[in-house]
N, C-alpha and C positions, 0 to 999 in steps of 0.2 A: 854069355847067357842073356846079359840084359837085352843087347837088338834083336837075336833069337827072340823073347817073346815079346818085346813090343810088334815085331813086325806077324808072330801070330796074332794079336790082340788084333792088330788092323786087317788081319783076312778075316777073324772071329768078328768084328763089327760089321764086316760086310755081308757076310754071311747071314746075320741076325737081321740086314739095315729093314727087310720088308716088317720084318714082327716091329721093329722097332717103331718105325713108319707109321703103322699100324695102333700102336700106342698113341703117339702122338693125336692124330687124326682123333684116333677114338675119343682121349681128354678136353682136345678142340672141339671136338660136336656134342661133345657133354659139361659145357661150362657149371660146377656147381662153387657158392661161395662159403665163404669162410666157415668152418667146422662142420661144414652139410657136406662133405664129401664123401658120401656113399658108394657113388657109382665107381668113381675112378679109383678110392683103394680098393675094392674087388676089383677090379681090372690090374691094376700094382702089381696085388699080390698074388693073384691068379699066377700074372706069367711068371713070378719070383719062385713061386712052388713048384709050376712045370720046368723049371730050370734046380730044382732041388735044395732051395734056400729054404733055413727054417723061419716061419714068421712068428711072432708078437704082436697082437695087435692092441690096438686100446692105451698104448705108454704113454703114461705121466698123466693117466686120468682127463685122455683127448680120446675119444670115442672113433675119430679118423686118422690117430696117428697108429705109426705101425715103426718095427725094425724088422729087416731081414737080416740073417745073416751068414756066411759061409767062412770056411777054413781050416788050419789048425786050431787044437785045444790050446797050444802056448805061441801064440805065435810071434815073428822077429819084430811085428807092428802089425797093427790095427788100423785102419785107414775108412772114415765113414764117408759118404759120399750123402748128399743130402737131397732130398726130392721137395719140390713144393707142386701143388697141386690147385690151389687155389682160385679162382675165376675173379673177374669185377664185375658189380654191378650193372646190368645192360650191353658193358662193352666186350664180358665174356673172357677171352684169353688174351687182353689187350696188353699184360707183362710177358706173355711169353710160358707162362709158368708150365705148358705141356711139353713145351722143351726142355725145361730146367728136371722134371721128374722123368723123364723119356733118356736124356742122355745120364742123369746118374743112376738107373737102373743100367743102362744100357754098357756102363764101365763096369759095373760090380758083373755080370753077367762076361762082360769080354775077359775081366780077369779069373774067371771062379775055375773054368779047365787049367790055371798055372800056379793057384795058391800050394798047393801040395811042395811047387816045387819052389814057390818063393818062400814058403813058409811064412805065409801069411793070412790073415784074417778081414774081410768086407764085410762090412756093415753098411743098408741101406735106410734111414732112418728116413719114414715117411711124417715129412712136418706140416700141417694143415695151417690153414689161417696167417697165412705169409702180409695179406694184404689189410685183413683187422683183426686182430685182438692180438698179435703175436706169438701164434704156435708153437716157434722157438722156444721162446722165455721158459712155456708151463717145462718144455723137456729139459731144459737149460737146468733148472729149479729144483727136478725130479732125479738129476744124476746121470741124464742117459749119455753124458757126452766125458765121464768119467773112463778113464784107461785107455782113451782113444787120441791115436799121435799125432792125427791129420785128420778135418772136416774138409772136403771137397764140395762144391758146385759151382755151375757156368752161368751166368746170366745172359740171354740175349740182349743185341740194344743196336745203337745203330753206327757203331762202332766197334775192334776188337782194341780191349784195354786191356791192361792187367791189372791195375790198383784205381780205384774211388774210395776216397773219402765216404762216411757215409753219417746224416745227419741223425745226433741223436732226439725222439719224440716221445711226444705224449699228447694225449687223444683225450680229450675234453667232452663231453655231454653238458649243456647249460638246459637249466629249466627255469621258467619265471611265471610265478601263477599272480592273476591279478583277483578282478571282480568283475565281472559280463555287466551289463546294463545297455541300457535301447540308446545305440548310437547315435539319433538324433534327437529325440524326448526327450534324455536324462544323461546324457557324456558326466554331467558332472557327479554322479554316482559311482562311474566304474571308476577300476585301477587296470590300466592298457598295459597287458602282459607283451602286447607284439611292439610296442613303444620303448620297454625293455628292452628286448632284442634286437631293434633299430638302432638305440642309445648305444647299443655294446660295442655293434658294429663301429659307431664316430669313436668312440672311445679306444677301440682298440687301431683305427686309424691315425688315431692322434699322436699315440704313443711310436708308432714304426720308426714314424723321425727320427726316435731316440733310440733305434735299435742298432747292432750290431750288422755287418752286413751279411752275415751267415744264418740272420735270425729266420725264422717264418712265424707269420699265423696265417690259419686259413679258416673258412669254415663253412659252414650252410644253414640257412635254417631250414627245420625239418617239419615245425609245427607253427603258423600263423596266424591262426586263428579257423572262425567256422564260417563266419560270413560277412560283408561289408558293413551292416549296420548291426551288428551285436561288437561290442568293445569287448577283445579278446581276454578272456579269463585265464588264459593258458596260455604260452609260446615257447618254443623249444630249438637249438642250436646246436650242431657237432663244431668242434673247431678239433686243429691239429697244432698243437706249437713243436719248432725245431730249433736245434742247436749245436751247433759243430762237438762240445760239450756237455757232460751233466751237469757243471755247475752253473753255466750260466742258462741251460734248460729250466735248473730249479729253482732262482731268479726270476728267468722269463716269465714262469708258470704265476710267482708270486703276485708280479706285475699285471698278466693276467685278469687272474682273480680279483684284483682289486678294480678294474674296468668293470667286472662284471655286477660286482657289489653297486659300485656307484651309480650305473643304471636303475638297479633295483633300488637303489634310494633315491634316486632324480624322480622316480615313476610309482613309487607307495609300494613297488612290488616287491614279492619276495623270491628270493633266489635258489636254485636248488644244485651244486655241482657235482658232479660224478665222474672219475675218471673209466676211461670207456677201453678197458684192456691194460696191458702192462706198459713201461716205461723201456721204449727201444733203445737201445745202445750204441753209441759209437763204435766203428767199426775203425779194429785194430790187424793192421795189415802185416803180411809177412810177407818180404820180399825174397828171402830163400824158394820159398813155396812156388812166387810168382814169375824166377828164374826159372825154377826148371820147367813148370810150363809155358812160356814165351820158347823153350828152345823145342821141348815137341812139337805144340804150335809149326813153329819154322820149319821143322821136318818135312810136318803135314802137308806145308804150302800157303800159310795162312799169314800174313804179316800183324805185327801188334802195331797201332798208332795209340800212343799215351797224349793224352790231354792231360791237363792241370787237374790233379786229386782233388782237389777241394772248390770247383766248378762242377754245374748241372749236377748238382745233386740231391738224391732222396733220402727215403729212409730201411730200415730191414734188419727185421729181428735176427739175421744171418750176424748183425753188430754182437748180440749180445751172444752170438756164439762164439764167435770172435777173442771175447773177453775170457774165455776159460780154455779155449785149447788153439792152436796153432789152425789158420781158415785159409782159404784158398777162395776166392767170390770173382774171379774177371768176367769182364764179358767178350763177345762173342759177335759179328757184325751180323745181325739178320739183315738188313739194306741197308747201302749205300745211300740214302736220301736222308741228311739230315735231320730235314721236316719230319721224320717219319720218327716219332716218340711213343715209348712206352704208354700204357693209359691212354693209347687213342685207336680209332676205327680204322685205318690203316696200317697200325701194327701189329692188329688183331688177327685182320687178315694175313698178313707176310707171314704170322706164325701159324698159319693151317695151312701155306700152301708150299711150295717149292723150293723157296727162299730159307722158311722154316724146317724143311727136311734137312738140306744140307748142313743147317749147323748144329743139328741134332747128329747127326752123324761125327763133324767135327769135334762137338765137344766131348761126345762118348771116347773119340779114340784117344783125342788128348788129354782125359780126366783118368782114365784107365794107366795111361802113359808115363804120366805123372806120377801114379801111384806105383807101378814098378822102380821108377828111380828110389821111391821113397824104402821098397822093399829088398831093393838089391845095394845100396848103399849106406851102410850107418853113418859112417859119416857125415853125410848130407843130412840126412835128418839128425842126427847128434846138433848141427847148426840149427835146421828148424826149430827145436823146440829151447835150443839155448837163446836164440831173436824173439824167441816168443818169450822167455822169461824175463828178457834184461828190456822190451821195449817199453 
């Protein structure tokens, strides 16, 4: 029974590939970000509904997040598949993320004509804000990832892997308010808020020396003032800290903060911190999960090249789903060109054209694929969820 419907799932993906297609494209010419995604869950769930899925919208108190879902009332497993939808600033669809909600609709949708007969249950949980504030987390928080055996999604990249490490973060907002005064008249009046923010940067330079090599900071300033000769009363900063770890994340952070204090006392200023969204999680892998699909994969025609888990790596609230129920996260090779990185102008592109179809397609039949084995074998999942206890 099981090659019987995998190999309908792969005529049903084809069959679907224009809608699907279509999807895609649509998401890519409607970049919206973090928790403004309007447009593209009414397009979601549109085509969820005209396929007969019931939706929810609004879960865990995210105004764009959504579940669909289809099946038995008891079924042998529950299998969620995870969409992200989210855009980046200026660069638009530069992670891919049209792909990543296009192919796990596009598996819940290949499997929903064979649940009857696997006796099984899909869920498509629409997660918003992948790329800031952690969309995940609020559902994570809320319960919605309770009674579910298996979280599913594919990430594109420029590579197909099965497992990344993945760095855990936290999202900083710094503010430092001084005193304005005529920058050339009276400098000795004001307190230089952007002098602040310059000091932070030496300081948090200083410290790297002494970091870990899996550490990060990053950041930007956001506010520098108003003009050349007014001494800035205000100046304002995003940073990101990372770490393989929460504990030496929440060290890092200590360390941190203490750069940023000591600016505002080098400088008369005062300091204002704010964490900017939740605390993303290290991502905990299952390699049962990432056997069975490395061997659909291979069916497909697709080869996996593993690189070192714990190189070129980011971050993603998919971590902290990670941490409560058994995850499945590889990616998927949109180009062959290594140069060609997520968060850049040319992986923007690859994912709205050609390059980007095809592995919208790929990941749809091998996420679906996957989730069959998981439905016709207890066993195999009896191991999933036992690796997921004892890791």
């Amino acid at each position: 029974m099981k090659i019987h419907i995998k190999n309908e799932i792969v005529t049903t993906v084809d069959q679907l590939s224009n809608e699907l297609i279509t999807t895609s494209h649509f998401l890519h010419q409607h970049p919206e970000l973090a928790y403004e995604e309007r447009e593209s869950v009414q397009h979601l769930t549109s085509l969820l509904r005209a396929h007969g899925f019931e939706i929810i919208e609004g879960i865990g108190g995210l105004p764009t997040a959504f579940v669909a879902s289809a099946g038995v009332d008891h079924p042998s497993a529950t299998i969620a598949f995870l969409a992200e939808y989210d855009a980046l600033p200026s660069l638009g669809h530069a992670c891919g993320h049209n792909l990543i909600a296009t192919s796990s609709i596009g598996a819940a949708l290949a499997l929903q004509p064979s649940l009857a007969a696997l006796e099984g249950r899909v869920l498509v949980i629409g997660c918003p804000a992948e790329e800031k504030g952690g969309g995940k987390i609020a559902l994570v928080k809320a319960g919605l990832f309770a009674n579910i055996d298996a979280a599913l999604l594919v990430h594109p990249s420029n590579r197909t892997e099965l497992f990344k490490d993945a760095l855990a973060m936290l999202p900083l907002r710094i503010e430092f308010f001084g005193k304005a005064s005529h920058a050339a008249a009276a400098p000795h009046l004001g307190i230089n808020a952007l002098d602040a923010v310059v000091l932070a940067f030496t300081n948090l330079n200083a410290l790297r020396q002494q970091l870990r090599p899996d550490a990060r900071i990053h950041g930007i300033i956001t506010d520098g003032g108003r003009a050349p000769n007014i001494i800035p009363d205000y100046a304002a900063a995003r940073f990101c800290i990372r770490a393989l770890d929460l504990d030496y994340l929440h060290d890092l952070r200590r360390r941190v903060v203490a750069c940023f204090e000591a600016a505002a006392q080098a400088t008369g200023a005062t300091v204002a911190i704010q964490e900017e969204g939740e605390e993303y999680h290290p991502m905990k892998c299952n390699r049962t999960l990432g056997a069975l699909f490395q061997a659909n994969l291979e069916t497909l025609g697709e080869q996996v090249e593993q690189t070192p888990e714990d190189q070129e790596l980011g971050s993603t609230d998919v971590g902290n789903v990670s941490q409560v129920v058994p995850t499945l996260h590889p990616t998927i090779a949109l180009t062959d060109r290594l140069d060609v990185v997520c968060h850049s102008a040319a992986f923007a592109e690859a994912a709205g054209g050609p390059a980007g179809d095809r592995a919208t397609l790929l990941a749809t039949k091998a996420l679906a694929m996957t989730a069959v084995d998981l439905f016709t074998d207890p066993a195999r999942l009896r191991q999933v969820r036992e690796e997921f206890q004892h890791a």
